[in-house]
N, C-alpha and C positions, 0 to 999 in steps of 0.2 A: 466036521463043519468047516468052511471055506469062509474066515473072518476079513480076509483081505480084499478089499475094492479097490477099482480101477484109478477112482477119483475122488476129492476130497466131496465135489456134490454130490458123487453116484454113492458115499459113508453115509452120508446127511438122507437122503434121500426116503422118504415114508415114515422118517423118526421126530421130525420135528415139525411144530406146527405153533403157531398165535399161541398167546398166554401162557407158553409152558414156563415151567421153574428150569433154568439149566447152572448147570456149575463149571467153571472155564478156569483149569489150568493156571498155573505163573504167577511170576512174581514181578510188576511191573513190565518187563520185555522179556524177561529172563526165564524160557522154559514155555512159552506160550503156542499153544498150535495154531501157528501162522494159514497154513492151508483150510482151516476148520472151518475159523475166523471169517476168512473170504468168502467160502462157501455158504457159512450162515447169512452173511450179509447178501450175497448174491440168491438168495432163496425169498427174501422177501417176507419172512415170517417176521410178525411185532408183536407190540406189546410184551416182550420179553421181561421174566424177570432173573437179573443174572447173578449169578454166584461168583463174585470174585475178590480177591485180597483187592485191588483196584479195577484198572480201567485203562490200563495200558496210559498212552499219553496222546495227544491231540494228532488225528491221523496215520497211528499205527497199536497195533493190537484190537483191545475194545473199541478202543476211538475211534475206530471206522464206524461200529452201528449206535453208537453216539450220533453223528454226524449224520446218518440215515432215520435218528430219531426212531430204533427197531427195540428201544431198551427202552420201558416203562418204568422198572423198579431197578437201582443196584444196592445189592449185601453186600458191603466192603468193608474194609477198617480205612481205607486211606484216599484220600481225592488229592493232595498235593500236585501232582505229576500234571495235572489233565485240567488246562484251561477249560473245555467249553463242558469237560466232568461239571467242574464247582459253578459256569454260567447257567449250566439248565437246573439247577439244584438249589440255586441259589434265588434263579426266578419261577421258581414250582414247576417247572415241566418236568422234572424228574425225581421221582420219589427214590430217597436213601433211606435203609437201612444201617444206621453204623453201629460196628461190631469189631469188639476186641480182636486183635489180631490172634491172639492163643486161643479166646473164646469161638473163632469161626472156625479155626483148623477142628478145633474138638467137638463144635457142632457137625462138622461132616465126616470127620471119624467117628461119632456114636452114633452119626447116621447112619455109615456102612456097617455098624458092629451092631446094629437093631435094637439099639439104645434111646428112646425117644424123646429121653433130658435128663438135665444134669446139674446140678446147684455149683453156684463157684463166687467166690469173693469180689472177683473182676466186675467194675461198674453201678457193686452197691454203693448209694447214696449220691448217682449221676443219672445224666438223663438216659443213659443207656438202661436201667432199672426201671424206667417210669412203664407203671401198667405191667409189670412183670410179678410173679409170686416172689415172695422174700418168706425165709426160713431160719430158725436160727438154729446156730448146731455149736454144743462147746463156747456158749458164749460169743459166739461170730454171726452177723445176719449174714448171707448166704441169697444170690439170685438164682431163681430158676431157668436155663435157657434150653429153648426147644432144639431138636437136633435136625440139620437139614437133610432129607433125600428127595434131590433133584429128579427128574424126569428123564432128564440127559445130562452126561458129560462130555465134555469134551479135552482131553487130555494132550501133551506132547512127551515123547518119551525117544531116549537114543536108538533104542533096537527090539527088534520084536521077533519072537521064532513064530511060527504060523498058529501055535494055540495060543497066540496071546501074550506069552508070556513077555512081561518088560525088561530094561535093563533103564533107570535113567544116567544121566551126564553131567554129577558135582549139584552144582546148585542148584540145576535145571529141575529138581527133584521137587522140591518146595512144596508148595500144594497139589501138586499132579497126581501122586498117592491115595491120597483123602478123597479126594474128588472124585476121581475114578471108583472107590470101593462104595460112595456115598450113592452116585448114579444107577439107577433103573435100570439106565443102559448106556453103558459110556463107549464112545469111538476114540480111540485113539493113534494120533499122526506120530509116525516116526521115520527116522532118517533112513533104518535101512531092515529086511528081513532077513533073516537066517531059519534053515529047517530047525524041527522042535527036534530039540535033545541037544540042539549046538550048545546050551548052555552048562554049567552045573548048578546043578539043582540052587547052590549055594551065593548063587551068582542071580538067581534071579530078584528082582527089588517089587515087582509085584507079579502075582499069579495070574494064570491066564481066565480064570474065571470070573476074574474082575472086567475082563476085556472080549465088548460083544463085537466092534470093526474096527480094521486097522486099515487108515492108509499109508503109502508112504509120500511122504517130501524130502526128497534126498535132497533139496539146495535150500531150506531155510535161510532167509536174509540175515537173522539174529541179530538185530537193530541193537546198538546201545543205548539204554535211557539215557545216561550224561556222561559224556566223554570228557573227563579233568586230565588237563597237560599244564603240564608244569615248564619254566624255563630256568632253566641255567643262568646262574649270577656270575659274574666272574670267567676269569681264564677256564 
């Protein structure tokens, strides 16, 4: 099977559509598939509901179908980063779900692992709890949290042999994993291709089976969310 596409539209192409659930890669800028991104925004599908630790920040990552208003719901743990994130959320045009940062990772890894929930300590007695099962176990109440599988993923990863197979880049790693195993059917952008077998086996970070298209973006911009410089006091 021939996973690789031309272009990051012609990955997108027949797999997405209005109202889906999808799950998107990153960590703030860090590790996010820049070409996907664009694609999905230039496709015109809405009401999206997305899966992500954030939202990139105002005008780059999510922030773009923020500002194209293509995002109905976001599942996050974090709005900090993203002005006009916290303005439409803040004036009801955008429905959040907030969700523990460990609680989300694990909601989409027991999604990939066909785990449909999961009881955890995180959030009893906050409003993350409210309207949720509570359980007690050992003297502990206990929240039940449902496990997400998306529709689609959309993933960034360093290198891909033609089955698929990943390698990611340090930190770039982050949610990419989960998400991609959590997904129906995840695409994923990467910098560069190598034939199958270039790897060792030992070396691969996810399997190719987790991985239904690949495209590549060999020049990712890799924006930094906040760039701190310091100056020199003194001689």
């Amino acid at each position: 099977m021939n996973k690789v596409f031309p272009s990051a539209a012609a990955a997108l192409d027949g797999i997405v559509r209005d109202g889906q659930l999808l799950a998107v890669g990153g960590f703030g800028l860090c590790g996010i598939p820049e070409a996907l991104i664009d694609a999905l925004r230039d496709s015109g599908v809405r009401d999206l509901t997305v899966i992500s630790n954030n939202a990139g920040v105002d005008g780059l990552g999510l922030g773009k179908l923020l500002e194209t208003r293509q995002i109905r719901k976001m599942i996050s743990s974090y709005v900090g980063e993203n002005k006009e994130f916290e303005r439409q959320y803040l004036s009801g045009e955008l429905e959040l779900e907030f969700t523990p940062q460990g609680t989300l990772a694990e909601k989409l890894r027991s999604g990939g692992a066909g785990i449909p929930g999961f009881y955890t300590q995180t959030g009893v007695g906050t409003l993350v709890a409210e309207g949720k099962e509570t359980r007690e176990f050992d003297g502990k109440t206990y929240v039940l949290e449902r496990s997400l599988i998306p529709d689609v993923s959309l993933i960034k990863a360093h290198i891909a042999d033609r089955s698929g197979n990943l390698r990611f880049r340090l930190t770039a790693r982050n949610f990419n994993p989960a998400a991609a195993m959590a997904g129906r059917i995840c695409v994923a952008e990467v910098e560069s291709i190598v034939d199958t077998g270039s790897f060792d086996p030992d070396d691969v970070h996810l399997p190719g089976i987790y991985v239904h298209r690949i495209v590549v973006n060999a020049s990712p911009a890799k924006h930094i969310e906040k760039r701190t410089l310091s100056v020199r006091v003194g001689g």
